[in-house]
N, C-alpha and C positions, 0 to 999 in steps of 0.2 A: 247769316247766323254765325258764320266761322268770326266774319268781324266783332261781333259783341261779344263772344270768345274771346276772341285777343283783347279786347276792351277791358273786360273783365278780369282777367290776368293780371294786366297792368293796372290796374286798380287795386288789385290784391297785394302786388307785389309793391308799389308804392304805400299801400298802409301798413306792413309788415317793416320797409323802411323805418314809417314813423312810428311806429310801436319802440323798435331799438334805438333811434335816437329820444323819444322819452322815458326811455328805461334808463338809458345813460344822465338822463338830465336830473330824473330822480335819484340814482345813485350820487351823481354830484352835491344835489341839495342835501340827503342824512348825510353824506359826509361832513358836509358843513355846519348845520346841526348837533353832529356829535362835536366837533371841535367846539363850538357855542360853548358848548354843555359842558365842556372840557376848563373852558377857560372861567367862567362862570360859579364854576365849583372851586377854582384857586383864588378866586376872588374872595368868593365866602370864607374862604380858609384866613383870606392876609385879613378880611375884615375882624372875623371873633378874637385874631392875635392881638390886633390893635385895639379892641373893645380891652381883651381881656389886660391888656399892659395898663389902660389906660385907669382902669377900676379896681389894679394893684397899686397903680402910683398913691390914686385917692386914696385906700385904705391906708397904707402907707401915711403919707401926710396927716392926714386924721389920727392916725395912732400916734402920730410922734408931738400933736398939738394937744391931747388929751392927756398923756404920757406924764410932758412936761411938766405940767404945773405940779 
């Protein structure tokens, strides 16, 4: 009996191990995730700048060929 005791111990105490190493594995992965998110969101930002230059140039041009005549 005392041996299945012990047995059982170290059963416990090896899955409490892995508990803390996948809590730390989870903690790695949202970090990583929030960087994603991070970078993904400056992305979107350089995109609507370069949308928005690009649909200034056009109005631009348009105005100055319409203008002209």
């Amino acid at each position: 009996m005392a041996r299945l005791e012990g047995a059982y111990e170290q059963i416990s105490d090896r899955l409490n191990g892995l508990d803390r190493r996948l809590d730390g594995l989870e903690q790695k992965v949202d970090l990583r995730f929030g960087q994603m998110d991070q970078r993904l969101v400056q992305i979107d930002q350089r995109f609507m700048w370069v949308i928005g230059l690009i649909i200034t140039s056009w109005i631009t041009t348009l105005s100055a060929v319409v203008f002209h005549r």
